[in-house]
C-alpha positions in Angstrom: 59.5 63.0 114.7 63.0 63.0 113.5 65.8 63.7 115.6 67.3 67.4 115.4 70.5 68.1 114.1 72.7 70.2 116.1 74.9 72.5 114.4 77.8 74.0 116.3 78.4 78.0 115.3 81.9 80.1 115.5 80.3 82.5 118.3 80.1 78.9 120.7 75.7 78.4 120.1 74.3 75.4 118.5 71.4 75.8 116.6 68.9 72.5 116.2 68.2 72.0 112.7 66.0 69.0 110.9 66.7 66.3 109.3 68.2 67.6 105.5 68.6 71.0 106.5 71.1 73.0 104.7 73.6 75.5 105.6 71.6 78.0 103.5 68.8 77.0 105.9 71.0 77.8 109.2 71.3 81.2 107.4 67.8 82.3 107.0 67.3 80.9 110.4 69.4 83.2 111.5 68.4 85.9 109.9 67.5 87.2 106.7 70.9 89.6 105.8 73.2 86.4 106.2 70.5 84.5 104.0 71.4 87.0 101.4 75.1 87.3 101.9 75.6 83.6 102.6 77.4 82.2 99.4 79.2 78.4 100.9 79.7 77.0 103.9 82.8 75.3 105.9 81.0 72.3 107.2 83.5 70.6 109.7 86.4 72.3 108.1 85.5 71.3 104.7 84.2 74.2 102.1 80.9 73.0 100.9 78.0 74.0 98.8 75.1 76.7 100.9 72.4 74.2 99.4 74.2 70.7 100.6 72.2 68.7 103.4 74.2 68.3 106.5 75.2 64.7 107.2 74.7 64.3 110.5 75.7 67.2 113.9 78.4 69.4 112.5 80.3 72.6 113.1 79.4 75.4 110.8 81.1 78.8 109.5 79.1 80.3 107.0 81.0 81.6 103.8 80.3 85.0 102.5 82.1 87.1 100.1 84.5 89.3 102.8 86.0 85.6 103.2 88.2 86.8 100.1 90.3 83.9 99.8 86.8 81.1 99.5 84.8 83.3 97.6 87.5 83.8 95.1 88.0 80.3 95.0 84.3 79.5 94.3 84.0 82.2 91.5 87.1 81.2 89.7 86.0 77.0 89.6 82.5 78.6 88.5 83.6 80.8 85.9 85.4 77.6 84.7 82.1 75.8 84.5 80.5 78.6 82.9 83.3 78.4 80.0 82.8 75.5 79.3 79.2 75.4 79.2 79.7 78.2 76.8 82.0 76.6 74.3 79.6 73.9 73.9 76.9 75.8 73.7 78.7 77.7 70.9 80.4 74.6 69.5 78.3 71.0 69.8 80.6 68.2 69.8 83.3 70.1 71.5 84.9 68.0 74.4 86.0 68.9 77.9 88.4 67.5 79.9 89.6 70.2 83.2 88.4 73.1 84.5 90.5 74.3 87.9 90.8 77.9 89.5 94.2 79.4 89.0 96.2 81.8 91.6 94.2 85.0 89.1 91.8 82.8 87.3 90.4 79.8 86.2 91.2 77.8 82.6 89.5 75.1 80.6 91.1 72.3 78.4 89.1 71.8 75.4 89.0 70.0 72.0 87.0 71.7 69.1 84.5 69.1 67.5 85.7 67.3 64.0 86.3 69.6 61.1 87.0 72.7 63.0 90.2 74.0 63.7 91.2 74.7 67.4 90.4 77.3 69.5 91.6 80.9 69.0 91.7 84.4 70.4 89.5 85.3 67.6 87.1 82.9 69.3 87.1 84.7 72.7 84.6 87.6 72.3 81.7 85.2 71.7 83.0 82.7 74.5 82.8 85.8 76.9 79.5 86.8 75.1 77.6 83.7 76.0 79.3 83.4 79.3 77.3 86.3 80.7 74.1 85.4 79.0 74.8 81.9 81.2 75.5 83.9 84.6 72.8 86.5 83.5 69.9 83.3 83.2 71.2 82.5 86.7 70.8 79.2 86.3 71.0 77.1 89.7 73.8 75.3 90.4 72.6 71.4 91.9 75.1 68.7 92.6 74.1 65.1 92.1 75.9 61.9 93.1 76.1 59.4 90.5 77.6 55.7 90.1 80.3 54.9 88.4 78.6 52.5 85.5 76.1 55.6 84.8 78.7 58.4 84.8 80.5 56.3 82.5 77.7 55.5 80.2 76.8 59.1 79.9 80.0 60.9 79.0 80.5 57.6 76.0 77.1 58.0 75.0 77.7 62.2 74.6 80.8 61.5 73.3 82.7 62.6 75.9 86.0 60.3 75.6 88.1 62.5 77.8 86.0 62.4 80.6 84.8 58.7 80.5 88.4 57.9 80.8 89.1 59.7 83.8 85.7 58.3 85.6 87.1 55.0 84.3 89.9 55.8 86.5 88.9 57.5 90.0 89.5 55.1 92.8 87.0 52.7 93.3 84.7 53.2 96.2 85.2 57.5 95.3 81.7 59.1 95.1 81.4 60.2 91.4 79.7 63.8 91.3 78.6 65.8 88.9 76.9 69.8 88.9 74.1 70.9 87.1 74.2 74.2 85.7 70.0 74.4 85.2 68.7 71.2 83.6 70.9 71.4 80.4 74.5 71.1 81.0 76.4 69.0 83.4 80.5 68.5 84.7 81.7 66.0 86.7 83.2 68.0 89.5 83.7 67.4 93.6 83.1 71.2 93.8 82.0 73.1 95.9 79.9 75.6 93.6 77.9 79.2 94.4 74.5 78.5 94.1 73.8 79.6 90.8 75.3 81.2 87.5 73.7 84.4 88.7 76.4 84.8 92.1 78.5 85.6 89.5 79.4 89.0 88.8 79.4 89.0 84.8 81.5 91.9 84.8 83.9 90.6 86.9 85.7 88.3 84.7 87.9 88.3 80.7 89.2 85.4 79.3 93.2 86.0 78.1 94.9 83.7 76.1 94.6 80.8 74.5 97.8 77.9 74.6 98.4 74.1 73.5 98.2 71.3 76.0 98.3 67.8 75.9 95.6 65.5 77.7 96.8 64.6 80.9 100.0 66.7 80.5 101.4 64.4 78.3 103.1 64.9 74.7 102.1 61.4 73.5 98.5 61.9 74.2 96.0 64.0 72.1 96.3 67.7 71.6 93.9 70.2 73.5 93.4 73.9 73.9 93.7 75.9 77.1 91.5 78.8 77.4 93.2 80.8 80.1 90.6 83.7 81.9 90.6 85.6 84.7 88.1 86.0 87.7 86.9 88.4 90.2 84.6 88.9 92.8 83.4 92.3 91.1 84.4 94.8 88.1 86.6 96.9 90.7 88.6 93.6 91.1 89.3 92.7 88.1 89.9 96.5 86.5 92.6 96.4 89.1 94.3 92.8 88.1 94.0 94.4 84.7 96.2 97.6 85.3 98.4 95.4 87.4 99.0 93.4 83.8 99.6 96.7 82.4 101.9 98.0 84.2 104.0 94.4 85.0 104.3 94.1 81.3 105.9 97.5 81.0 108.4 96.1 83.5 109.2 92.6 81.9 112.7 92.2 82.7 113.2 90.6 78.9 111.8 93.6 77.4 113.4 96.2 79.5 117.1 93.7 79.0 116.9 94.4 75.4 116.0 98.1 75.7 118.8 98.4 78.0 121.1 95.9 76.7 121.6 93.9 79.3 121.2 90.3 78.7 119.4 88.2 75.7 118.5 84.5 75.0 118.9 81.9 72.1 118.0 78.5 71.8 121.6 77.6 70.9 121.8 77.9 74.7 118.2 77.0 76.4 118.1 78.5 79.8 121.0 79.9 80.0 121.7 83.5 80.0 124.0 85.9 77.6 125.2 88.4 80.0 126.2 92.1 77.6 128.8 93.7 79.5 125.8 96.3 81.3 123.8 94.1 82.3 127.0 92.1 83.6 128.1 95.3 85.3 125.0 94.9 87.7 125.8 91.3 88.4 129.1 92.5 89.7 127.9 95.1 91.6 125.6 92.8 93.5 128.1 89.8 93.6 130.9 92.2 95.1 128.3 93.7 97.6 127.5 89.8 98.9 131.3 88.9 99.2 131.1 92.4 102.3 128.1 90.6 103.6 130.2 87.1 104.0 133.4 88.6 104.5 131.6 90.7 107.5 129.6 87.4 108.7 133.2 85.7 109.0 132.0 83.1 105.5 135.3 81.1 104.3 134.6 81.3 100.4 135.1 77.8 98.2 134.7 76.7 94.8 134.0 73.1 94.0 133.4 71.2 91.3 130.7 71.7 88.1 130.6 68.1 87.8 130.9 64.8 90.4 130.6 60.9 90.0 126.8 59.9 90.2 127.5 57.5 93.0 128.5 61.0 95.4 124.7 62.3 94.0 123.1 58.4 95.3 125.2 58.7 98.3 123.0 62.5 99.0 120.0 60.7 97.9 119.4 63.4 95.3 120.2 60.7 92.3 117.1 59.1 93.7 115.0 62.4 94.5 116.1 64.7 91.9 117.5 63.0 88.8 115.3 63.9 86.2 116.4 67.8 87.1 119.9 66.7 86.5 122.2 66.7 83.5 123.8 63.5 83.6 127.1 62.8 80.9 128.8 59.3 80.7 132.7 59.5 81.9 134.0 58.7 78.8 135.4 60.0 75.7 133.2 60.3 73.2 133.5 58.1 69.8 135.3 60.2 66.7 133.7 57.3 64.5 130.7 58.3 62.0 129.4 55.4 61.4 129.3 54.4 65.4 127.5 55.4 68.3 128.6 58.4 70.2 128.6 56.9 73.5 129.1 53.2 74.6 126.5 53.0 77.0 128.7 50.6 79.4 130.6 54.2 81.4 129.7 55.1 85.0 127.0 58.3 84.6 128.1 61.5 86.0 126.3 64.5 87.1 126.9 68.8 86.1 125.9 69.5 89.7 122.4 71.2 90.5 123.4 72.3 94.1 126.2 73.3 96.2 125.9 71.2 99.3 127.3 67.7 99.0 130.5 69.1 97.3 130.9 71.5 100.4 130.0 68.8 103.1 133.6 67.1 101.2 135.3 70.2 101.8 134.3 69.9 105.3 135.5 66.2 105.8 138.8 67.2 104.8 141.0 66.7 107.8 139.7 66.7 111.5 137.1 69.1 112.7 136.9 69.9 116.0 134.2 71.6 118.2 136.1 74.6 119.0 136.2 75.2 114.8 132.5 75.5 114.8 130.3 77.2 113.5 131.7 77.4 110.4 130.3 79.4 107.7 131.0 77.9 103.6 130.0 80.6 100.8 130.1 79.8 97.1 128.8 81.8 94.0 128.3 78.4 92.9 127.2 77.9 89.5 124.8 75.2 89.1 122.4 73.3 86.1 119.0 72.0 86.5 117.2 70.2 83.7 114.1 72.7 83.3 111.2 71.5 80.9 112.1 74.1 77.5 108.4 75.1 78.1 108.9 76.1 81.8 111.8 78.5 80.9 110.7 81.9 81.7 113.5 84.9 80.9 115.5 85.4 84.3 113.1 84.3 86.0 113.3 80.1 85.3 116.6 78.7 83.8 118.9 75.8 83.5 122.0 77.3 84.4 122.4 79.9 88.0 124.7 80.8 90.1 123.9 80.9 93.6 124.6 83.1 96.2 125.3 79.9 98.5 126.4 79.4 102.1 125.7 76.4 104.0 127.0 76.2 108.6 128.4 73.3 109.7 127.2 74.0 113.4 126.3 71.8 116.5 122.9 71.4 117.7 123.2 74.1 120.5 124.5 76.5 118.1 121.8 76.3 115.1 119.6 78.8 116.9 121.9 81.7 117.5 123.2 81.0 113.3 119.5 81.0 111.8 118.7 84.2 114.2 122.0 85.5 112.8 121.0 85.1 109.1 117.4 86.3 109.6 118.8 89.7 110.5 121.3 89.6 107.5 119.1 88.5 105.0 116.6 91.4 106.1 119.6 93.9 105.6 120.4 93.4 102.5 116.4 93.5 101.2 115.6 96.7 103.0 119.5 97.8 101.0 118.5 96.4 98.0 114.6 98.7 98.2 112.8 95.9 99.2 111.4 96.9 102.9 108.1 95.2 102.6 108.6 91.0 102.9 107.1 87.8 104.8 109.2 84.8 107.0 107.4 81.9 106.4 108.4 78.0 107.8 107.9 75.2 105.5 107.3 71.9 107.2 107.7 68.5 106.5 106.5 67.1 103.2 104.9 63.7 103.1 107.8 61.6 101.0 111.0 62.8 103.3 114.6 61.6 105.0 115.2 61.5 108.3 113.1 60.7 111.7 110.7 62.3 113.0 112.1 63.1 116.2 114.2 65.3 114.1 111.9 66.8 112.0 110.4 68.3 115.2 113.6 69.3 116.2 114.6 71.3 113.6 111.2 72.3 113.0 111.0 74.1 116.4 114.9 75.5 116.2 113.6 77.7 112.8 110.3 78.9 114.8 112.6 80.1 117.8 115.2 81.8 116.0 112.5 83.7 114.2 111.1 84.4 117.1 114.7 85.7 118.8 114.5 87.9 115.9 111.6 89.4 116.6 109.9 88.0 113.3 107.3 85.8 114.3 104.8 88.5 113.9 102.0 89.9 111.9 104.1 92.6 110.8 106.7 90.4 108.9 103.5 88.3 107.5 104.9 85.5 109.9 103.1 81.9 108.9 103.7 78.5 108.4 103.3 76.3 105.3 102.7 72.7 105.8 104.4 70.2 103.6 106.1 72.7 101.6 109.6 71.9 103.3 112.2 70.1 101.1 113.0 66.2 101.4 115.4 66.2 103.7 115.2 70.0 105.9 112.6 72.2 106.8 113.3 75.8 105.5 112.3 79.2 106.1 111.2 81.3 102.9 111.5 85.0 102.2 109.1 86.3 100.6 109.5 90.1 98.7 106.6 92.3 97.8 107.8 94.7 95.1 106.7 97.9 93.8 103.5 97.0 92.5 101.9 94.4 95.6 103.4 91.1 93.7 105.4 88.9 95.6 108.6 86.3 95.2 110.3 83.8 97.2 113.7 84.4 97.4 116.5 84.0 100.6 115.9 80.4 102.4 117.9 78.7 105.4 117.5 75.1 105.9 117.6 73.1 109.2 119.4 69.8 107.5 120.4 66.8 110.2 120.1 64.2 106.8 122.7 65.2 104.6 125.8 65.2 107.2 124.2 61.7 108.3 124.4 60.5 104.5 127.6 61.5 103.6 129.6 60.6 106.9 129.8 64.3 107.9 131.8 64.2 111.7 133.3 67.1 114.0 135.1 65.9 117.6 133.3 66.8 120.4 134.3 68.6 123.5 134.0 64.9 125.0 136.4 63.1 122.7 133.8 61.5 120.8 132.2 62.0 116.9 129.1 63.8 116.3 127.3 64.6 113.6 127.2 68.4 112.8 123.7 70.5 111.7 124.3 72.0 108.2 122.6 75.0 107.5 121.9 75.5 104.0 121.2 79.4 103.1 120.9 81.9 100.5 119.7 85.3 100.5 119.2 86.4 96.5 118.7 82.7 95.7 120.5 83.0 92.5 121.8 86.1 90.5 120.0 85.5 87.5 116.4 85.3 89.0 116.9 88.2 91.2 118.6 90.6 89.0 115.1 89.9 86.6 112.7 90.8 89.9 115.8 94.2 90.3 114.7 95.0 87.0 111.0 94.7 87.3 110.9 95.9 91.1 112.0 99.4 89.6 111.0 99.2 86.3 114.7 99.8 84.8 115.5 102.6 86.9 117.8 100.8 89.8 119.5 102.4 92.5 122.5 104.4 91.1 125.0 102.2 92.2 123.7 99.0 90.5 123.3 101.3 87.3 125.1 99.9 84.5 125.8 103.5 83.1 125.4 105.9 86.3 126.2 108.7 83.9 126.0 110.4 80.5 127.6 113.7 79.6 125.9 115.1 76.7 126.9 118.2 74.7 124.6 120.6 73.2 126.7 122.1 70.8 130.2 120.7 69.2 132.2 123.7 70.8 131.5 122.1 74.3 133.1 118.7 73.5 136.5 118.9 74.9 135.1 120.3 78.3 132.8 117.1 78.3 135.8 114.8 77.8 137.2 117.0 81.0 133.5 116.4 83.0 133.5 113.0 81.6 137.2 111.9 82.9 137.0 113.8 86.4 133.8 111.1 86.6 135.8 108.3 85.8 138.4 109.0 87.9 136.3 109.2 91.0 134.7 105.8 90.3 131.4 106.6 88.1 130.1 104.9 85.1 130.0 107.3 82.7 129.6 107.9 79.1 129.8 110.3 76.8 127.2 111.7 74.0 129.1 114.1 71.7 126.9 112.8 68.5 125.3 115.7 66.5 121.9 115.5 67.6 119.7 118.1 69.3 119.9 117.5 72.9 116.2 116.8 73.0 116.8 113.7 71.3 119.7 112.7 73.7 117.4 113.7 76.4 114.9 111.2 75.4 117.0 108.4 74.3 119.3 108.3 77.5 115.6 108.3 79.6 114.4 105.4 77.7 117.6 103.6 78.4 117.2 104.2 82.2 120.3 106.3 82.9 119.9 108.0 86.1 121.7 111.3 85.4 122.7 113.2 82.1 125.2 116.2 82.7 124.4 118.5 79.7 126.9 120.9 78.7 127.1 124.0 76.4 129.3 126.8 75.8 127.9 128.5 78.9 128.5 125.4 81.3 131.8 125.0 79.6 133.0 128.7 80.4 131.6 128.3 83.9 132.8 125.2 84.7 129.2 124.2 85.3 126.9 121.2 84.5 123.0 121.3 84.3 122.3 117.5 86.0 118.9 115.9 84.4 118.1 113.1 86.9 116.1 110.4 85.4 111.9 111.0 86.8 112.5 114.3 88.0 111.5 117.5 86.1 114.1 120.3 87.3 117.4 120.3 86.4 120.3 121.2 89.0 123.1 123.3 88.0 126.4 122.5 89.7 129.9 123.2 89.2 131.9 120.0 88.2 133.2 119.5 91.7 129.8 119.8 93.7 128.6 117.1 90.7 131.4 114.7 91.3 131.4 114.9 95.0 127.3 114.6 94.8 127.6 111.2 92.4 130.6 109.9 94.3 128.4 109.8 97.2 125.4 108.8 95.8 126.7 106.2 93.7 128.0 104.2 96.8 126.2 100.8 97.8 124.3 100.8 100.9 126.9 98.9 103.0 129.6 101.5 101.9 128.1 104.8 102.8 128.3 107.1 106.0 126.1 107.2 109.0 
């Protein structure tokens, strides 16, 4: 008789199992409701398929579908499968190349067979078709190891170029596996899969778009088309994501910057933004708040250079780590002759800068730092460029050229904890000031390819837990976590991350522990002992850059901001033509007490002004007639509300005055 397997469960018992049981076996062992509700396993760790043999004793945690985050996982990759199955079911001779699961959904990179044109959304309605007849034969799921002279042979034989290649390619000594999906279709896949078409919910999924891409990401190689979808556990789910779509694209920032007339885009400039004197006025707003929140955090402001010699950029090592984001330009003047090249090829390369920091650890070296000066605290509304793919652009949200709200503390070691503790409680302020009081602290640690020794990766690693910790932020409540490997080259960092008004989140403020960069560029402070020392630099922003957070603004409140970022704060409108020069009076009492106001006086019914004013996001109209004007009233329409206040002018200046101060500014 075979020796039993024993299979270590999270509640501390061991089960014996025989030779080439299953996890799925473990399950109806222990009874038949987790048989049923069993849907993977975590086998040592490792998410694996309910029907896969154990390979020898092993600890077990049985998958099922409240273990949200797997079982999402496992849908999307199969809903991949099953789209792919589909298109060549629909299509013989159609390729496939990858399938993977997505942060909503899955997609599938296809090539239609010879003498059809590629994909389209027209095409979508019968993929989605047959993909629920698939998940509706329920169709079991089976992996199968195979060798690599086999696998090979298959896919050339079927025609399947794409995926021969990449077999061709796998590390030697990999196993090669493929899944089943019945006995008619195959993938070559590591998985884990459900264990059939039919754990699907075929209501629970919609394929969305269709785009262009290249075979293995790259523009030389053959053309594709990605069929984006997205995947859910059930219909709820995904009717849900669906409204979420809805409304986020009601609040695009792009769209709601040309209805308000804020900023626009042109590819005579890619990535870089064309501020219109609103949506400028915001940036201001938010740029002058920031300068209270250094000046009150005792921040020296700098400015430095847009452009430095590439041997400052090798000296940083970010020449080495982060060229190809850089825009480099040759120091030299460029030729005038036509019939010559423009550039020589023979100057010394420099770089538009796409960070702050080296410029201000020069700033620092200038003259002799002593202990006693320290901490001290560098801000810049640096203005940076980073060579961002054209297809990567995204509105606000991804460009090439940002300014920074930057800050970076020269400190010595004893003094880093107090400073990150310090900004932690600042960079909360100024979310819960700007409407964000929902956001998570998270600490990324060291990546794989990094500077500096170990011995101070822990250290710095450990000084960012306990300052979160001194600020009481290490907790549940403030989604507290850590993510390994996601640090940058040279520091780990702690991430902010905002929920806005409709559950999606962003990464904005960081602070990063950096011992490398001072090290690298020769950065020294005396010591209370007489000696040099290398000071910590603290590299910190709160908004990241304007750009990108004045897009998440915009979306977080769908246009309507807080009245004091409002570009217009105000518009008096008349009703009738024999109330104008008392809304030139209401309109100038505003001005003069600091609101941004404007002034309607066209012939229109006031309806129309009503409406227009709304769809432009202006928090308050002040309509007057001939009443208001022989009272010395206004009637205040405030933007979402349905009543209508009636003031005299002075209780509606007084009443915007106050309103329209920023956080910081107002009283107790």
């Amino acid at each position: 008789m075979s020796e039993l397997l024993k299979i270590s469960l999270p509640d501390g018992s061991v089960r014996e199992m025989p030779q080439g049981s299953t996890p799925g076996d473990v399950a109806a062992a222990i009874g038949p409701g987790l048989a049923k509700a069993a849907i993977a396993a975590r086998v040592d760790g490792e998410l694996r398929d309910i029907m896969r043999p154990f390979d020898g004793d092993a600890e077990l945690a049985l998958v099922t579908s409240r273990d949200e985050d797997d079982a999402l996982e496992l849908a999307r990759h199969d809903f991949a499968h099953v789209l792919a199955e589909a298109v060549q079911a629909l299509w013989p001779g159609t390729q496939i190349t990858f399938g993977p699961s997505t942060d909503d959904g899955f997609y599938y990179d296809v090539m239609a067979p010879a003498g059809r044109d590629p994909f389209s959304m027209d095409d979508l309605p019968a993929i989605e078709e047959k993909m629920r007849a698939i998940i509706k034969a329920d169709k079991p799921l089976r992996r199968e190891a195979w060798s690599r002279a086999d696998l090979i042979k298959k896919w050339s034989d079927d025609g399947e170029k794409f995926k021969a290649e990449w077999a061709a390619e796998l590390p030697e000594g990999e196993e090669l596996t493929v899944y089943w999906s019945g006995n008619d279709w195959m993938d070559m896949c590591r998985g884990p899969h459900l264990a059939s078409t039919g754990k699907l919910d075929p209501q629970a999924f919609k394929l969305m778009r269709v785009a262009g891409a290249y075979w293995r990401g790259d523009q030389s190689n053959e053309q594709l088309t990605r069929i984006y979808g997205t995947g859910w556990l059930n219909k709820k789910q995904l009717n849900q994501h669906l409204m979420r779509l809805e409304e986020a694209a009601k609040r695009d920032h792009r769209k709601l910057g040309r209805e308000m007339d804020l900023f626009h885009l042109q590819e005579e400039a890619h990535g870089s933004v064309f501020w219109h004197p609103k949506g400028y006025k915001i940036w201001r707003e938010l740029e002058a708040y920031m300068r209270r929140q250094m000046d009150a955090g005792d921040y020296q402001e700098v400015k430095t250079p847009q452009i430095m010699d590439a041997r400052q950029w090798e000296q940083s090592g970010h020449w080495g780590k982060y060229r190809e984001n850089m825009f480099v330009i040759p120091d030299e003047v460029p030729n005038t002759e036509d019939d010559g090249p423009v550039i020589s090829g023979e100057a010394d390369w420099m770089a538009v800068k796409p960070m702050n920091c080296p410029a201000h650890v020069l700033i620092f070296k200038q003259g002799i730092t002593s202990y006693r000066d320290l901490p001290l605290r560098m801000g810049e509304m640096g203005c940076c460029h980073r060579n961002e793919p054209h297809g990567a652009l995204h509105g606000l949200m991804r460009v090439r050229q940002f300014t920074q709200d930057d800050g970076h503390i020269f400190c010595t070691e004893d003094q880093v904890v107090e400073e990150v503790r310090r900004f932690c409680e600042l960079a909360s302020q100024v979310y819960k000031d700007l409407g964000f009081e929902k956001f998570a602290v998270k600490l990324a640690t060291r990546p794989d390819e990094r500077f500096g020794s170990d011995a101070d990766w822990d250290k710095a690693e450990e000084e960012l837990r306990n300052a979160v910790k001194e600020a009481g932020m290490a907790t549940e409540e403030f989604g507290w976590e850590e993510l390994p490997g996601e640090g940058a080259f040279y520091a780990p960092k702690l991430e902010w991350h905002l929920t806005d008004a409709i559950g999606r989140t962003w990464q904005v403020g960081t602070i990063q522990s950096d011992r490398v960069l001072p090290e690298r560029l020769d950065a020294a402070y005396i010591g209370e002992d007489g000696d040099k020392h290398r000071p910590v630099m603290l590299h910190r922003a709160i908004f990241g850059s304007y750009e990108r957070f004045i897009g998440i603004l915009i979306e977080n409140f769908a246009g309507k901001l807080p009245l004091w970022l409002a570009p217009v704060q105000a518009v008096v409108a008349t009703i009738v033509s024999d109330a104008d020069d008392y809304a030139k009076e209401v309109t100038a009492k505003l001005q003069a007490a600091g609101i941004r106001v404007e002034t309607d006086l066209r012939n229109e019914k006031i309806n129309y002004k009503v409406r227009e004013h709304s769809l432009a996001k202006v928090p308050h109209l002040l309509v007057v007639g001939k009443r208001e004007a022989e009272e010395g009233k206004v009637a205040i329409r405030t933007l979402g509300e349905k009543e209508q206040q009636f003031l005299t002018l002075d209780e509606a200046v007084a009443m915007l005055k106050e309103n329209a101060l920023a956080p910081d500014l107002r009283g107790n």
